[in-house]
C-alpha positions in Angstrom: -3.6 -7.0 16.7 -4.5 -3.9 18.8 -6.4 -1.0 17.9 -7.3 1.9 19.9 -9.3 5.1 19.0 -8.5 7.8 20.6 -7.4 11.9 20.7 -4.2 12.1 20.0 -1.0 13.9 18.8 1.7 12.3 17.0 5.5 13.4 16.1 8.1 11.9 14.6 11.9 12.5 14.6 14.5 10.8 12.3 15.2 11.2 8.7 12.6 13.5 8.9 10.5 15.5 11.3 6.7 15.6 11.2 4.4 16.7 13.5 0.1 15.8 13.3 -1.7 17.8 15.7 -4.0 16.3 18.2 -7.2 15.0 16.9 -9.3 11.7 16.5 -7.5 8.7 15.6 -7.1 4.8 15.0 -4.1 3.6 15.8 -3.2 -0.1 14.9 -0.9 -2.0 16.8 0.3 -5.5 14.7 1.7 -8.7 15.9 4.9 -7.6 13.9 5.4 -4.8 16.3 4.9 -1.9 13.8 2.3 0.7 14.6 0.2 2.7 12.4 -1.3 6.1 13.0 -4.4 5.8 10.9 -7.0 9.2 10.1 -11.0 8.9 8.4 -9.5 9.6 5.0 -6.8 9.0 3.0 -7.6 5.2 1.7 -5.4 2.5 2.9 -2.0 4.6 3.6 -1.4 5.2 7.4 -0.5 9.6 8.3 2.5 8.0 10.1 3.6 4.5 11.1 6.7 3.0 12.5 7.5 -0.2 10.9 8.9 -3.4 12.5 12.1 -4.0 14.1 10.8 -1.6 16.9 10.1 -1.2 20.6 6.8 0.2 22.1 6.8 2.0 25.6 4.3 3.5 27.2 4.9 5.6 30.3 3.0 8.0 32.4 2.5 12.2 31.5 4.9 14.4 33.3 2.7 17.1 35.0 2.7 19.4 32.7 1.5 17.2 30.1 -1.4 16.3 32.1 -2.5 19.5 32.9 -2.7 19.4 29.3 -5.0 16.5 29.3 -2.5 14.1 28.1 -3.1 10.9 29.6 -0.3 8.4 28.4 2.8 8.4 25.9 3.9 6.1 23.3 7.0 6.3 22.1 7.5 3.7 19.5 11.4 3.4 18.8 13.1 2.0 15.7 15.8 -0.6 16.9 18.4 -0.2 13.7 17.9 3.4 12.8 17.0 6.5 15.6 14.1 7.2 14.5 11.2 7.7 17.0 7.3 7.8 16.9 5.8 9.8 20.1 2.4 9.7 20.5 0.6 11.5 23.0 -2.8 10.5 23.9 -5.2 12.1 25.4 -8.8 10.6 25.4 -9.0 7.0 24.2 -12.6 6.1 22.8 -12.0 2.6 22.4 -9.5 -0.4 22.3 -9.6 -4.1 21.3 -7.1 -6.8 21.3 -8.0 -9.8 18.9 -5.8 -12.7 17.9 -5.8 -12.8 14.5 -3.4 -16.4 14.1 -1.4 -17.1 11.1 -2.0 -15.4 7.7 -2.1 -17.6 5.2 -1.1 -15.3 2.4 -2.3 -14.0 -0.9 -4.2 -16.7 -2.7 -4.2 -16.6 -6.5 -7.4 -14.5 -7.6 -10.4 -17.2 -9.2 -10.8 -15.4 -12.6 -6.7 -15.6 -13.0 -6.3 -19.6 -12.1 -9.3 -19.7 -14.0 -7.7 -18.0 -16.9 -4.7 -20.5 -16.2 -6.5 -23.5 -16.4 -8.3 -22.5 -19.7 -5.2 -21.8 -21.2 -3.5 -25.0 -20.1 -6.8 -26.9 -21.6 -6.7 -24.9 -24.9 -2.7 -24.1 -26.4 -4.0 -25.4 -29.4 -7.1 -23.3 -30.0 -5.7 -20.3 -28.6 -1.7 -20.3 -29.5 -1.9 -22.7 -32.5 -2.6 -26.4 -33.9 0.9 -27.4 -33.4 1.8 -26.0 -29.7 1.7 -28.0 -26.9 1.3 -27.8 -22.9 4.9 -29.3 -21.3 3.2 -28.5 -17.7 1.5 -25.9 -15.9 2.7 -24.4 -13.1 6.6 -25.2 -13.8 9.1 -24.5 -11.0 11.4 -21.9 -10.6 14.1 -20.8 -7.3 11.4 -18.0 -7.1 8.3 -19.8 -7.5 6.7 -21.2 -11.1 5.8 -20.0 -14.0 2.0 -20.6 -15.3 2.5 -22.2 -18.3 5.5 -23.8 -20.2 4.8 -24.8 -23.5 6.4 -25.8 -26.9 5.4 -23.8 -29.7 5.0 -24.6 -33.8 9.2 -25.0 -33.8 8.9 -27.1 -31.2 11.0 -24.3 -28.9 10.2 -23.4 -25.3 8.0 -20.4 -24.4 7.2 -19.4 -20.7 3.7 -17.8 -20.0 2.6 -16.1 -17.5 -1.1 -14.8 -17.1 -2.8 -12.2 -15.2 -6.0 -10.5 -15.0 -5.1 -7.3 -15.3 -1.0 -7.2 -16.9 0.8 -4.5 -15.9 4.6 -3.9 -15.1 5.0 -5.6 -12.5 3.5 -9.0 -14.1 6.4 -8.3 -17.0 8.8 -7.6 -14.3 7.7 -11.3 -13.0 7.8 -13.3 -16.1 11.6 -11.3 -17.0 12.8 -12.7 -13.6 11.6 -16.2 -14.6 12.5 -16.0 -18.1 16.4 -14.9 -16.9 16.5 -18.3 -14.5 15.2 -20.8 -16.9 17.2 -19.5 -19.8 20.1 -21.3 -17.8 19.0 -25.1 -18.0 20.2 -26.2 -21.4 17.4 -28.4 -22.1 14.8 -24.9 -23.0 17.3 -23.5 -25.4 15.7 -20.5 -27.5 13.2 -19.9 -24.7 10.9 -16.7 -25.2 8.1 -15.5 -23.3 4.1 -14.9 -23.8 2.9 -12.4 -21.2 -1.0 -13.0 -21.1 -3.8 -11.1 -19.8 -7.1 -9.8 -19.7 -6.3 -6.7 -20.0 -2.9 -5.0 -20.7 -1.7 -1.4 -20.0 0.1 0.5 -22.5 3.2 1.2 -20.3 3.2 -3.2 -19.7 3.2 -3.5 -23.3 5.7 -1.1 -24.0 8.6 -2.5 -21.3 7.3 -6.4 -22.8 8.2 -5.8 -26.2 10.9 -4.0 -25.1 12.2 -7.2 -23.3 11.5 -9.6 -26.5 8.3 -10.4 -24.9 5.4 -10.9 -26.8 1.9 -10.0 -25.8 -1.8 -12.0 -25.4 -4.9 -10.7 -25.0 -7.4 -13.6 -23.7 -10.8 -13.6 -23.9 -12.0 -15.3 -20.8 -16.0 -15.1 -21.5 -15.2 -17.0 -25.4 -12.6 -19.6 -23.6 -15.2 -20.6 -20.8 -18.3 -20.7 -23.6 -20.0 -18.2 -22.8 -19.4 -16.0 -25.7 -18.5 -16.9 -29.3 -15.6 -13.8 -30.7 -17.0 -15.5 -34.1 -20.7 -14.2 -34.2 -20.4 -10.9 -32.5 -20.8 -8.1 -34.7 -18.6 -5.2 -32.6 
């Protein structure tokens, strides 16, 4: 990973033209090869970036640019497309190279394998005296499911739990739901989408989709709070 600060312009030329004029600036340079042109504001989203396949080259002002004060060019290329990033820089404030290895990736937030775990420990409190747990974590060609379980008929039902359920969680479990619908052996397999919290628009596409919806209570299914002698 690079990153530079520095005064700088930036255009870009392709399926669009855009042009930032010259002022203070991060710009990030990732192992990937895709550079980002990064301002004070605007949260996480870069003002202009040039994602990987690409090339970097960095060449020497012609005169007129430095009389300008422009002290190098980067012209960041896209290798499958012709679009080009060209910034021109001309004070740089700092820069830092650091090694940042291999990413491990995204690791499962605590409270949700938490929330997993409970569930796993309590089908029978939670979903009913007859279900039962057939295995967390069941395997998929995209990855596994939380929970599979049998409910009070004794059919299959695929769970998956979030913190915080919203479409994209549904969007999940529908993909899982449409590959293990095709082993024979979890005939009349449904769905429990389990959360948290749940937003209306989730809701809406999961019961749409035959899916049916769970609220959990995390605070009452770790003992700290007893949904039987609250008064609200």
């Amino acid at each position: 990973m690079r990153i530079v600060i520095a005064k700088c312009s930036v255009d870009y030329s392709g399926r669009l033209d855009a042009h930032l004029p010259e002022a203070k600036r991060v710009l990030m340079l990732k192992g990937d090869g895709s550079v980002l042109v990064h301002s004070d504001g605007g949260s996480y989203k870069p003002l202009n970036w040039m994602s990987a396949p690409c090339n970097l080259q960095i060449s020497e002002p012609s005169a007129e640019e430095s009389a300008e004060g422009i002290s190098q060019i980067w012209t960041v290329q896209a290798k499958k497309t012709n679009d080009c990033l060209v910034i021109r820089l001309s004070e740089i404030y700092l820069e830092h190279n650091e090694e940042l290895g291999i990413d491990p990736g995204l690791i499962k937030d605590g409270v949700e394998s938490h929330l997993q775990e409970l569930l796993a420990e309590q089908v029978t409190s939670v979903l009913g005296a007859s279900w039962t747990l057939i295995r967390r974590e069941y395997p998929t060609a995209i990855g596994p499911v939380d929970l599979l379980v049998r409910d009070q008929d004794g059919k299959p039902v695929a769970i998956e739990v979030k913190r915080r359920g919203g479409i994209d969680g549904v969007e999940q479990l529908t993909r899982y739901l449409e590959l293990l619908g095709r082993d024979p052996l979890l005939d009349g397999l449904r769905g429990i989408f389990a959360a948290q919290e749940i937003s209306k628009q989730a809701r809406t596409l999961a019961e749409d989709r035959g899916i049916s919806c769970l609220v959990l209570d995390y605070d009452a299914m770790r003992g700290m709070d007893d949904a039987e002698f609250r008064l609200f």
